[in-house]
N, C-alpha and C positions, 0 to 999 in steps of 0.2 A: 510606554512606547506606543506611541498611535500606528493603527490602521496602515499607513501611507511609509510609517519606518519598516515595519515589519513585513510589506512588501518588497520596499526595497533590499531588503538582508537575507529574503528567502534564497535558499538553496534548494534547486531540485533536480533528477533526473529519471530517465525514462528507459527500462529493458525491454527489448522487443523477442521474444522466444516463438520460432517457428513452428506451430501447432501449438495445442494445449499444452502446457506445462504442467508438471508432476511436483515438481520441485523446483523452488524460486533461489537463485542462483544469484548472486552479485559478486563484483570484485571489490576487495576490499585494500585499503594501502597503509600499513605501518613501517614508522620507520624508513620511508619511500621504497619497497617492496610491495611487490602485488602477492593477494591472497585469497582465497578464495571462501566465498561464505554464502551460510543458505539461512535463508527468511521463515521465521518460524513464530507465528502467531501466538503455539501451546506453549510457546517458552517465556518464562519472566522477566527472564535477565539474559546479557550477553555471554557469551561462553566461547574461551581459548583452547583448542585442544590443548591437552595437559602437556604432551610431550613436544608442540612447539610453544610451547610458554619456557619451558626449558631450554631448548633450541637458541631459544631469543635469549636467554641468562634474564629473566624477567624476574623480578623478586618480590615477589605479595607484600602486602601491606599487612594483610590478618590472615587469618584462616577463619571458614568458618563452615555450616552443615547448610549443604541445600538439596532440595527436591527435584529427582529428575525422572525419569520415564522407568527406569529399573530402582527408586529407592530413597532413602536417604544415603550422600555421602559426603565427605570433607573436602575440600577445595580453598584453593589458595585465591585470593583476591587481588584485583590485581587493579590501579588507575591509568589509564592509556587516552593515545587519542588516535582514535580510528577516523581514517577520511572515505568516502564513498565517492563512487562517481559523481564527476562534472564538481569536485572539491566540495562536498556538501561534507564539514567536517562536524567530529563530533568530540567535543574538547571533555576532560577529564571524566572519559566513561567507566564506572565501575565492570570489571570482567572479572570470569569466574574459568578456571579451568577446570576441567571436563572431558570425560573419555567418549570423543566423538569419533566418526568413521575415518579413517586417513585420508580420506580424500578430500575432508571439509576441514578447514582449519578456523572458522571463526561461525558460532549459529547467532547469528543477529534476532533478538527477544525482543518483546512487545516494554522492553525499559529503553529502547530506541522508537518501537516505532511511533508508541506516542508522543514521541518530541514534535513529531508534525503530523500528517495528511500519507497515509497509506491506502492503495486503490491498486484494485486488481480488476486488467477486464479479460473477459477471452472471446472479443466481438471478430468474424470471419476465420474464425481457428486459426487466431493467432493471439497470444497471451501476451499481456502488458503488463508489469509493477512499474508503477508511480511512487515514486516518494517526495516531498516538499517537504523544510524546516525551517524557519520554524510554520504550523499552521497558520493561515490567512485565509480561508473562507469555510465556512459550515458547505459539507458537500452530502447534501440530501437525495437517494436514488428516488424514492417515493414521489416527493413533490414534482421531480422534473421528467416522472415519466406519466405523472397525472395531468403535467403542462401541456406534455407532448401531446398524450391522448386528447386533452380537450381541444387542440388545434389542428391537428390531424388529416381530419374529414367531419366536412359539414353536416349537421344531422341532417338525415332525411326524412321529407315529412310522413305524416300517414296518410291512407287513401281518403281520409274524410278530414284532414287538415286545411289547411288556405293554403294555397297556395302562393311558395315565397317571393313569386314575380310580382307580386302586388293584381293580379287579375280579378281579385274578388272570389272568382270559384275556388272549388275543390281539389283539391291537388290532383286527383286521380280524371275530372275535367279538365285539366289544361297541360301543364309541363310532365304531368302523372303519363299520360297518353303517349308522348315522345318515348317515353323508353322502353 
């Protein structure tokens, strides 16, 4: 797939959460119901609460043991297809049920996020996630705030420099004096 397909087929969308956020929040839509789900980097995989995988009559595919924050435990597996905001779908994604808090029903894992391009900012205290899928450009913080900083502000010269008006003298003799 070239460069120019895979922009054109990206999906993405943009949350805007007023002040810092704590906790990265999204809606999520199964089965054209909304549901609520939170973005977790330390997680592997996606995770159903146990007793709405139930709810839904959802029936695993295998069981199997996985690693969560209290343990090892058994878990039903389960193939779905989760849609995210602005239809950025996500077709036959392996999920895992999981005793999460009642009020989160679906912890979205770094087995979604790197299908593409995840970005957090919290510039003016107010907190952004970006998601884009599939990825389309290398997004480097480093390089573009080295670009920044070199365009910036002009160096300015030193007192026994030339001065940059082309005068011949000393900077601290000519345009050095004005300030």
């Amino acid at each position: 797939m070239s460069d120019l397909q895979k922009k054109a087929e990206a999906r993405a969308f943009t949350i805007t959460y007023n002040g810092i956020a704590r906790e990265l929040s999204a809606d999520v839509f199964f089965g054209g119901k909304k549901y609520k789900a939170i973005w977790d980097t330390g997680a592997s995989g996606t995770v159903i609460r146990r007793d709405l995988a139930h709810e839904l009559g959802l029936q695993p595919v295998s069981f199997v043991k996985i690693h969560t924050a209290n343990g090892m435990c058994d878990s039903g597996l389960y193939i779905m297809t989760l849609e995210l905001p602005n239809k950025v779908i996500l077709p036959n994604l392996c999920v895992y049920d999981g005793n999460i808090a009642p009020n989160i029903d679906f912890l979205i894992g770094m087995d979604v996020i790197s299908l593409g391009d995840f970005a957090i900012s919290n510039f003016g205290d107010v907190t952004l996630l970006s998601f884009r899928k599939p990825s389309i450009a290398k997004t480097n913080y480093v390089t573009q705030t080295n670009v920044a900083q070199a365009f910036a502000q002009p160096k300015i010269p030193g007192k026994k420099d030339k001065c940059p008006c082309g005068s011949g003298k000393q900077y601290k003799d000519c345009c050095g004096k004005r300030r």
